[in-house]
Structures are given as structure tokens and as C-alpha cells.
C-alpha positions as CSV (number, residue, x, y, z in Angstrom):
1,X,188.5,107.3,130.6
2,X,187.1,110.1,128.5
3,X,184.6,109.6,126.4
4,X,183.1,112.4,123.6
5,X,180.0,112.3,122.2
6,X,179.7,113.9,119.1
7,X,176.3,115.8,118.1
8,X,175.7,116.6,114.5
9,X,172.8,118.8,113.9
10,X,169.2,117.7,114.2
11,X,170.4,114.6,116.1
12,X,167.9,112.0,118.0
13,X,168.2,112.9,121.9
14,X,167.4,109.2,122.5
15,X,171.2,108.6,120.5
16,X,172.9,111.1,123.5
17,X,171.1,110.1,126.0
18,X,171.3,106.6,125.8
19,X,174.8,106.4,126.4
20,X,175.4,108.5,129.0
21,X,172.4,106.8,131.3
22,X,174.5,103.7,129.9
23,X,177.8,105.4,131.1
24,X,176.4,107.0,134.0
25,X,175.2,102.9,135.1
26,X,178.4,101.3,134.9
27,X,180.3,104.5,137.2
28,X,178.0,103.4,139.9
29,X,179.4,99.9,139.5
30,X,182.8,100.7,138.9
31,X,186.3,102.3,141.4
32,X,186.3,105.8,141.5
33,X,189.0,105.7,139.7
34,X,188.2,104.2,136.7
35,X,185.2,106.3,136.0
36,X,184.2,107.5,132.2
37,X,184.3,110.7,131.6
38,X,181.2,112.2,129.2
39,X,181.7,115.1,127.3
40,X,179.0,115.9,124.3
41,X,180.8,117.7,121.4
42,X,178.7,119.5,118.4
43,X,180.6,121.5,115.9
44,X,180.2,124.8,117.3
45,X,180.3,124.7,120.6
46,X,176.4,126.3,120.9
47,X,173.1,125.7,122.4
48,X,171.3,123.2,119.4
49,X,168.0,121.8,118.6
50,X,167.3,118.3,118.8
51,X,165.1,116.6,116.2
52,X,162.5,116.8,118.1
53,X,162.7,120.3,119.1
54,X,164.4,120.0,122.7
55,X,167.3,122.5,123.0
56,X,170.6,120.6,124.4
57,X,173.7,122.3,125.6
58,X,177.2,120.5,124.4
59,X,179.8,120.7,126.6
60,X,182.1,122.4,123.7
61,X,182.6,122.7,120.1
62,X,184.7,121.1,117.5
63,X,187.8,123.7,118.3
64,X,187.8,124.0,122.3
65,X,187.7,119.7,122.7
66,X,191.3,119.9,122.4
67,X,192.0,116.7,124.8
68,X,192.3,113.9,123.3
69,X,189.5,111.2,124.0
70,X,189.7,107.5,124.6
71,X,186.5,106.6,122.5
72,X,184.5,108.7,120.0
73,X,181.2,108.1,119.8
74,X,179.2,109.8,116.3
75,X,175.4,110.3,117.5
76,X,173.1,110.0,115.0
77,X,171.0,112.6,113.1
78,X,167.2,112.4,112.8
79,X,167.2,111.0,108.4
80,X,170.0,111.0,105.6
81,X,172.8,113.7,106.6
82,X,174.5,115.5,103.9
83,X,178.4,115.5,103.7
84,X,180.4,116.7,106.8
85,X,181.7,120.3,106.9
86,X,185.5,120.8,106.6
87,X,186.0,121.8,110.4
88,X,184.1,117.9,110.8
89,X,186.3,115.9,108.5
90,X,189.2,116.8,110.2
């Protein structure tokens, strides 16, 4: 199962984090074949800043996660985000 966490800017590590440790848990209890699959998504595709000024690497940008996923997760951003871009919304 394929799981995509997507990063906006500025985003609380503590929001990615959390669910992989939480999806990285149940693998260890689960068949190998019915793993989740993690893969961390931020609009371009680029090394980012965390709120709290860690650097994180996602796994790909907006355009290259072309697979379809079998449950999107939004991460949230550190206060009141403005209004998605285009390449976001859709």
C-alpha cells in the first residue's frame, strides 16, 4: 500500500515524522507483503526547511509522483497557510 505524504512549506517535522515511525511500527507487525509504502511529496521535488529550521529531503515533487497512491496524507504547516498554488490544487 502506498502511502504519500505531502509537505507544504514550513511544515512541523513532528507532522512527517509521526507517521512514518507510525507506519514504520505496524510493517514490523505486519506480512511482508502487505507492507506501506512511504513516500514524502513537497511541491518541488527539492531539499526544504522545516519550521524549525531542519532541512528534509522529499522523496519527489508534485510532477515526478506520478503513481497513484492508496492514501494521501496533507502534513501540516507551522501557523495559517495562504491559498495553495495552482500546480497544488490540482
Amino acid at each position: 500500500m502506498l502511502v504519500t505524504i505531502f509537505a507544504p512549506g514550513n511544515v512541523h517535522l513532528l507532522e512527517i515524522a509521526g507517521v512514518r515511525d507510525a507506519l514504520c511500527e505496524a510493517n514490523c507487525k505486519m506480512a511482508h507483503a502487505d507492507r506501506y509504502r512511504v513516500r514524502l511529496v513537497t511541491e518541488r521535488g527539492v531539499a526544504e526547511e522545516s519550521a524549525s529550521g531542519i532541512t528534509y529531503i522529499p522523496d519527489a515533487g508534485i510532477e515526478e509522483a506520478a503513481e497513484p497512491c492508496d492514501t494521501l496524507i496533507v502534513a501540516g504547516p507551522y501557523g495559517v497557510p495562504g491559498p495553495p498554488s495552482q500546480a497544488v490544487a490540482t
